[in-house]
C-alpha positions as CSV (number, residue, x, y, z in Angstrom):
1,X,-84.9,-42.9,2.9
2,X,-86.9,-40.2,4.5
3,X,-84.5,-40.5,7.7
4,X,-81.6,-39.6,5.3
5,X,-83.1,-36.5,4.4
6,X,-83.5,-35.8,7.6
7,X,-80.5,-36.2,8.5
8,X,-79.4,-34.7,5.2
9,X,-81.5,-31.4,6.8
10,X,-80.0,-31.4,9.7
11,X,-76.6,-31.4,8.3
12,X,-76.9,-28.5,5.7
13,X,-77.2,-25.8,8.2
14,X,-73.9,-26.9,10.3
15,X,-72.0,-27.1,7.0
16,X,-73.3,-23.9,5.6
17,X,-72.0,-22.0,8.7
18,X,-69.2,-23.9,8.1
19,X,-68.5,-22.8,4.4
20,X,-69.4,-19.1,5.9
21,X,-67.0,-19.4,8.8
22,X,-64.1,-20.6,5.6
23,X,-65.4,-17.7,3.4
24,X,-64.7,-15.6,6.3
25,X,-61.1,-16.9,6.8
26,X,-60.2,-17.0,3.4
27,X,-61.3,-13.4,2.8
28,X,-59.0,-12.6,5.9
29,X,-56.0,-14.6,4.8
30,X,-56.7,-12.4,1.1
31,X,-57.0,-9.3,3.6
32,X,-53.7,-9.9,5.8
33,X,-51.5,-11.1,2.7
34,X,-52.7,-7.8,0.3
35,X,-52.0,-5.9,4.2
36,X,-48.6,-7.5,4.3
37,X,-47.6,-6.8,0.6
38,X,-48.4,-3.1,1.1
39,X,-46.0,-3.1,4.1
40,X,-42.9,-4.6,2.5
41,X,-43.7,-1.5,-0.5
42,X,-44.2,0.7,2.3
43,X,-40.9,-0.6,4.2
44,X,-38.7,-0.5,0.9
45,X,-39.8,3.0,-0.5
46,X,-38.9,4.3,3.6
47,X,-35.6,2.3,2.9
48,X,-34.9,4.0,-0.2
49,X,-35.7,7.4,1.3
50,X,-33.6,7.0,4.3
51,X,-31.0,6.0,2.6
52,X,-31.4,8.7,-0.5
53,X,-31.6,11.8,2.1
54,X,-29.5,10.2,4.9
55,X,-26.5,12.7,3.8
56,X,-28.8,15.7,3.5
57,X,-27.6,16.5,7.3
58,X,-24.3,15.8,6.7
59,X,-24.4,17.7,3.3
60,X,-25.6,21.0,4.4
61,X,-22.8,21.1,7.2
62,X,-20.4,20.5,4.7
63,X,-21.7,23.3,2.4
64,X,-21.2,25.8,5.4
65,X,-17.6,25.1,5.3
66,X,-17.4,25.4,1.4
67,X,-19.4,28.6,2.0
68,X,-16.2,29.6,3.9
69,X,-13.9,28.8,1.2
70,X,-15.4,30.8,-1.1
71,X,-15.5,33.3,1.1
72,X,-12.0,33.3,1.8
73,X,-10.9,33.5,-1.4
74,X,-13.1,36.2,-2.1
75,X,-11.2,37.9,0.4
76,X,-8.1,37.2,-0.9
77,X,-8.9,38.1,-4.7
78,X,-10.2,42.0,-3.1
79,X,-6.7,42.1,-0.6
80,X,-4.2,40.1,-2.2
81,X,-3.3,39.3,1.5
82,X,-1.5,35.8,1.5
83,X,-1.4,36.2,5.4
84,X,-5.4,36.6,5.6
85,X,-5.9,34.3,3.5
86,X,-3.7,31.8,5.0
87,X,-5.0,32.7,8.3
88,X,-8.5,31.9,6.5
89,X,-7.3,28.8,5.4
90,X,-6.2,27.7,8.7
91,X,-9.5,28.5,10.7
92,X,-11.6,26.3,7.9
93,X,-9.4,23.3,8.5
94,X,-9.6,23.7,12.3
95,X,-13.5,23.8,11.2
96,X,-12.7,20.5,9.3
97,X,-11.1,19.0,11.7
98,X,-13.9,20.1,14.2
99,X,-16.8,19.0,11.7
100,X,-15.1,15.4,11.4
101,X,-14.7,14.9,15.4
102,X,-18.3,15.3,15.7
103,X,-19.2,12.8,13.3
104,X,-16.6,10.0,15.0
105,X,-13.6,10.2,13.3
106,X,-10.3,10.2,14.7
107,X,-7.2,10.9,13.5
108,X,-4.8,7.6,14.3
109,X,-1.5,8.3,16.3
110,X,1.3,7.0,13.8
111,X,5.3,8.3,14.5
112,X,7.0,6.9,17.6
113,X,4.2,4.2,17.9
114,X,5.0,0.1,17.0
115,X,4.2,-0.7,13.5
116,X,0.5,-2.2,13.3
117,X,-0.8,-3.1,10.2
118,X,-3.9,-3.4,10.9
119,X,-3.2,1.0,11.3
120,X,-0.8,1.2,9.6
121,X,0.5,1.1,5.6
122,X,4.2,1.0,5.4
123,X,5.0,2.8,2.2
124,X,9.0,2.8,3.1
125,X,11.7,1.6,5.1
126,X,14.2,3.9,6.9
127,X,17.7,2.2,9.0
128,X,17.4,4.0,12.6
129,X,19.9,3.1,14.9
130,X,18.3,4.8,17.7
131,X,14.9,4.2,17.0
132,X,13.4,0.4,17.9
133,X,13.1,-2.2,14.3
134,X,9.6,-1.9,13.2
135,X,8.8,1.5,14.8
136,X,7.1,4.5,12.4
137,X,9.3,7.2,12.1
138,X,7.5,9.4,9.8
139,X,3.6,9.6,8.5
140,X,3.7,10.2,4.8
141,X,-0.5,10.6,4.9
142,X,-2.8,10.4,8.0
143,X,-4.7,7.4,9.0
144,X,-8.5,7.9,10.5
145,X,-11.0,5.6,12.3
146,X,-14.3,6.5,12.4
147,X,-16.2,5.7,15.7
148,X,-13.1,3.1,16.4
149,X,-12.9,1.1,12.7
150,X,-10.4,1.7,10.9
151,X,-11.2,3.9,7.6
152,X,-8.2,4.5,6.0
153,X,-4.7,3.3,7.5
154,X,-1.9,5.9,8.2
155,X,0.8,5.5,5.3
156,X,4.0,5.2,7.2
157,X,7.7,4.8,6.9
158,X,9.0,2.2,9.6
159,X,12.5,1.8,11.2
160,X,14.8,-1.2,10.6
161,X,18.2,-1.9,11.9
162,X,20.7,-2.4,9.6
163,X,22.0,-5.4,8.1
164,X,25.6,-4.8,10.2
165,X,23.6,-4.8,13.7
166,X,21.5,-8.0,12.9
């Protein structure tokens, strides 16, 4: 019995430092899990804020070409002059058109091309003898792709031969 003991003894300090050493581990498994929680909050709420202000760029360019509108037709309640003001017009939508270039989007080619529907809506059909079947001959409302997908097909009226040439 006193050999038990002993060895009882000897034992008690290597399973101590044991428990110590799983204290340890499990306090650092608490540590990295309450570390990791605070990163997927942190993570979300820089989601949400990306997302919520991600226009703000976009926004305040857009408001200097509103700012030009309103100027413009300041101008033309003071002159009354539908010339200005059409010239006004015009030089906002060339600002437009400029503003939406430089964020990727492209107007898409429609009349004279080959019907595609993956560009194209055909809205109406038109007989054209001297145009090829399934050709658009007029764009009834612009297309646009924005950095090459499509965003909004062009609404087109297509060419077909006539029932008499078939």
């Amino acid at each position: 019995m006193g050999e038990e003991k002993k060895q009882e003894k000897e034992k008690q300090p290597e399973v101590q430092g044991k428990e110590v050493a799983y204290e340890q581990l499990e306090d650092k498994f608490l540590r990295l899990g309450a570390e990791f929680e605070n990163y997927k909050k942190r993570a979300r709420k820089e989601r949400e804020d990306l997302i919520k202000y991600s226009s703000e760029v976009f926004i305040l360019e857009l408001l200097q070409i509103v700012d030009n509108f309103e100027r413009a037709f300041q101008a033309a309640d003071q002159t009354q002059d539908f010339k200005a003001l059409h010239q006004g017009v015009e030089m906002i939508l060339k600002q437009v058109q400029e503003f939406l270039k430089e964020k990727g989007v492209k107007k898409i080619e429609a009349v004279g091309q080959p019907f595609d529907p993956h560009k194209h809506e055909a809205m109406e059909f038109a007989v054209c003898e001297d145009k090829p079947a399934d050709t658009v001959v007029e764009e009834l409302q612009p297309g646009y792709e924005l950095n090459g997908k499509i965003i909004r097909p062009a609404r087109v009226k297509v060419s077909k031969k006539s029932l008499a040439a078939e």
